[in-house]
C-alpha positions as CSV (number, residue, x, y, z in Angstrom):
1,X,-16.4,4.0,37.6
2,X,-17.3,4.4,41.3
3,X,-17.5,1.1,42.7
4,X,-19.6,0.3,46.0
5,X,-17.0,-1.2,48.4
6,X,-18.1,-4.4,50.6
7,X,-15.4,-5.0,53.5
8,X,-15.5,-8.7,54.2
9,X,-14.8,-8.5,57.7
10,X,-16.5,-8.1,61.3
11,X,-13.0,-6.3,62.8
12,X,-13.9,-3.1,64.1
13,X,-10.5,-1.6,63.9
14,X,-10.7,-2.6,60.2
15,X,-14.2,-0.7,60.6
16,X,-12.4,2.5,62.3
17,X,-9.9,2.5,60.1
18,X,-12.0,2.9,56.6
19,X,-14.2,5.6,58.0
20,X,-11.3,7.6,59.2
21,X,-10.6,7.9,55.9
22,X,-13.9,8.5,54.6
23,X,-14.4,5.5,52.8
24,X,-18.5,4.5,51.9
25,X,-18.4,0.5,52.8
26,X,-20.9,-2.2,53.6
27,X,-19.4,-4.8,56.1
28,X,-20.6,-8.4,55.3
29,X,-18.7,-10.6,57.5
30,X,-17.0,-14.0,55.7
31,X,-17.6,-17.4,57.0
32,X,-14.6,-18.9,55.0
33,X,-12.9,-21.6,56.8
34,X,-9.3,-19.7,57.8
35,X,-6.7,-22.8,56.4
36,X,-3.4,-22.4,54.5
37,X,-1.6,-24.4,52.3
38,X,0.7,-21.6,52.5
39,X,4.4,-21.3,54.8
40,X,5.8,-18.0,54.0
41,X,3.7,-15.5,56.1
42,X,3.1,-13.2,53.1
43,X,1.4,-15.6,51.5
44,X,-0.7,-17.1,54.3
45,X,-1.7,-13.4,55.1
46,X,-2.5,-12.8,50.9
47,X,-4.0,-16.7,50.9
48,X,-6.8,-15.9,54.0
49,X,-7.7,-12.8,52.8
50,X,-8.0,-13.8,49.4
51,X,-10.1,-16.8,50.9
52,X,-12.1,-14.4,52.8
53,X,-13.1,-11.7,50.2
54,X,-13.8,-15.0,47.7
55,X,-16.1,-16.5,50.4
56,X,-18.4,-12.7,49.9
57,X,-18.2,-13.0,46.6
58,X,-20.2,-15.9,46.5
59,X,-22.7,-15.0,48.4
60,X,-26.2,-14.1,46.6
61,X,-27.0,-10.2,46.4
62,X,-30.3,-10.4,47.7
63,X,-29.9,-11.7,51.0
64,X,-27.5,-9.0,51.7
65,X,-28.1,-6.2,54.0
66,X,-30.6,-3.7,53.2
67,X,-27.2,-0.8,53.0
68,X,-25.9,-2.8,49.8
69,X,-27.5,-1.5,46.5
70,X,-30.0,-3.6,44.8
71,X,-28.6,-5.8,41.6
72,X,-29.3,-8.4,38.7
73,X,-26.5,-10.0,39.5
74,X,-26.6,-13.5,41.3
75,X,-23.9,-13.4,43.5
76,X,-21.6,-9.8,44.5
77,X,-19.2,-11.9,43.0
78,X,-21.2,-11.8,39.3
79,X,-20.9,-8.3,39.1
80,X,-18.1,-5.4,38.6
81,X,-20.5,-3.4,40.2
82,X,-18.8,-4.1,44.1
83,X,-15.2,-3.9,45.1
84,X,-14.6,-7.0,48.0
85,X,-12.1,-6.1,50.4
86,X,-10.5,-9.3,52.7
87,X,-7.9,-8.9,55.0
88,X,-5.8,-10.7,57.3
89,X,-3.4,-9.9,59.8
90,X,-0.8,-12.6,61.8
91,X,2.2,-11.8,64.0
92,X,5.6,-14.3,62.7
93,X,8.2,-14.1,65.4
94,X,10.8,-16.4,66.0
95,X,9.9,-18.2,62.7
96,X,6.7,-19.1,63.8
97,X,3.0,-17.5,63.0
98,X,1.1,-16.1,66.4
99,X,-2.4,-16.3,65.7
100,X,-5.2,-15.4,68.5
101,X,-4.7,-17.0,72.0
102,X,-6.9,-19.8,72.7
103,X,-6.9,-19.0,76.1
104,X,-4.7,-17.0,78.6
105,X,-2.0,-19.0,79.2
106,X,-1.5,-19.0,75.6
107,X,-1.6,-15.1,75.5
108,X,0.9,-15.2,78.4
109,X,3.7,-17.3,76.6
110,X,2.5,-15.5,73.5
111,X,3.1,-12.0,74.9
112,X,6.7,-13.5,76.6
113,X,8.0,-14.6,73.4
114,X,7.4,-10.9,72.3
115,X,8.8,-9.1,75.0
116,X,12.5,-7.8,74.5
117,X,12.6,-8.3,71.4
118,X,11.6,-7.9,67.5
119,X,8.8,-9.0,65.3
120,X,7.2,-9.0,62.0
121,X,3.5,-8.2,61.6
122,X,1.9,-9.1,58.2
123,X,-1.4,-7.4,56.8
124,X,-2.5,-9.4,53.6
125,X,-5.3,-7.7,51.5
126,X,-7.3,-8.7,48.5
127,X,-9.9,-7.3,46.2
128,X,-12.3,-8.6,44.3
129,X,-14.6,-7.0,41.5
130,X,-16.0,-9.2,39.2
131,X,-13.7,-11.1,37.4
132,X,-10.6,-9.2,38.5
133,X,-9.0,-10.2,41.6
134,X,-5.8,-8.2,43.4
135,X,-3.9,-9.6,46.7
136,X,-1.0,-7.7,48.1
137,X,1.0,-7.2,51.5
138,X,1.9,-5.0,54.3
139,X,5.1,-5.9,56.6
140,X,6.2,-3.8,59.7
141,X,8.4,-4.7,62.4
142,X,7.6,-4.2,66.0
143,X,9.9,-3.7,68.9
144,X,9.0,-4.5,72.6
145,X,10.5,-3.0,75.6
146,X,11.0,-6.1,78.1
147,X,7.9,-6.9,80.2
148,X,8.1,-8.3,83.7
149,X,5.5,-11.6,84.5
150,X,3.6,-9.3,86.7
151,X,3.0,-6.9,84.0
152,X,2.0,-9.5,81.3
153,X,-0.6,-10.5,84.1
154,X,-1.5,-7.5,83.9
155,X,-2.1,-6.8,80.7
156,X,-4.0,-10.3,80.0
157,X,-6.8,-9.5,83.1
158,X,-7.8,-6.3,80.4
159,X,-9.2,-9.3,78.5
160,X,-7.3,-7.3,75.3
161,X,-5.0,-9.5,74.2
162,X,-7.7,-12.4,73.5
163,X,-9.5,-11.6,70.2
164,X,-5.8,-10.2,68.9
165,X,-3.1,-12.0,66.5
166,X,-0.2,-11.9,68.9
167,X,-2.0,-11.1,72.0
168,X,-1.7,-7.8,71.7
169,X,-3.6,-4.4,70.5
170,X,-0.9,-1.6,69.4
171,X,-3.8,0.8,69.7
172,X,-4.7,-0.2,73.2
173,X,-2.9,-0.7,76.4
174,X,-0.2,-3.0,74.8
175,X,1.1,0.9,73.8
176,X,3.2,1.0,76.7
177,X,5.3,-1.7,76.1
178,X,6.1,-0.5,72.4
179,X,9.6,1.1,71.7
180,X,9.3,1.9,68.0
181,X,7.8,0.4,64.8
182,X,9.0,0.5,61.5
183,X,6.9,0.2,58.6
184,X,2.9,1.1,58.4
185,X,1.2,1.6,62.2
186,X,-2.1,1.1,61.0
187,X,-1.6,-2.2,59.3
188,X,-0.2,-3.5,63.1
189,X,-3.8,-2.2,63.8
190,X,-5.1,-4.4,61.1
191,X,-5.7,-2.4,57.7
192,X,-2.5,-0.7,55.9
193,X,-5.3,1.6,54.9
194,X,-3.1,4.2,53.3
195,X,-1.9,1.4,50.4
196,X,-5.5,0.8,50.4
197,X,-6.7,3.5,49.5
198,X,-3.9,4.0,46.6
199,X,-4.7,0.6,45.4
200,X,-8.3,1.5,45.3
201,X,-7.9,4.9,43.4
202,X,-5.5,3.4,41.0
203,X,-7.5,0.7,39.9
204,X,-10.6,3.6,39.1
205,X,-12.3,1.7,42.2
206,X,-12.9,5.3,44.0
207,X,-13.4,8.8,42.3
């Protein structure tokens, strides 16, 4: 049965990314507080999305937007009616997890620790209908050409890198300085939405 499909996230490359492959979705952005218990990056990726999509869930159905269906049920949460979808994405290099900058002198030593080398970005996703919860993961591995200071600079003034895990956008200027991925592009972008999509359709979530 056709589900409708809430995306627990304010991203607009996740946005971008579900309507490009025609997906119907209702974005109501989560609040959940983004802390691990978790070490491994898989499972702090599958952990904060799971977090986020359970932090929709329990929010009541009618102080929704308007674009969500009407329901009974209490919460979206209370009813296999709504498929939630969380998702998180962080960059692990060096063995350690690059979240967003907190300024731009952290982008900078973020975007030097990248550049020459190798590094692994993780997409965790998670659904939630009713009772039923699903978390999985997405790994791909990045490699950087070598990037003077002066183009790092650069780069940073675009104000790009400073709402991105990593400091960086793969789908934006940071492009230039990419010498080949391996593994899904659009989970670096921050939705492996072809895995979604099968995920979704084998569960019956999607006609």
């Amino acid at each position: 049965m056709k589900k409708e499909i809430i995306l627990a996230s304010g991203s607009p490359r996740r946005r971008e990314l579900l309507n490009q492959i025609g997906i119907d979705f209702t974005v109501i952005t989560s609040d959940a507080d983004e802390i691990t218990t978790e070490k491994s990056p898989e499972k702090i990726v599958m952990q904060l999305s799971s977090l986020k999509a359970e932090a929709v869930a329990k929010l009541p159905v009618k102080k929704s937007t308007a674009a969500v269906q009407k329901s009974a049920a209490a919460s979206f949460g209370d009813s296999d009616s709504y498929v939630i979808i969380g998702a998180d994405t962080i960059v692990y290099a060096d063995g350690q997890v690059l979240g967003k900058p907190r300024d731009e002198r952290h982008a900078f030593d973020m975007i030097k620790c990248l550049s020459g080398g190798s590094h692994s970005v993780y997409t965790g996703v998670t659904f939630i209908c009713g009772k039923e919860k699903t978390s999985f993961y997405e790994q791909t591995e990045v490699y950087v050409y070598d990037m003077t200071d002066e183009e790092i600079l650069d780069y940073i003034k675009t104000k790009e890198p400073m709402d991105k895990a990593g400091a960086y956008g793969i789908q934006g200027r940071f492009a230039a300085f990419v010498s080949k991925i391996e593994g899904d592009y659009n989970s670096v972008v921050g939705l492996p939405v072809g895995r979604v999509y099968q995920e979704l359709r084998k569960a019956g979530y999607i006609g």
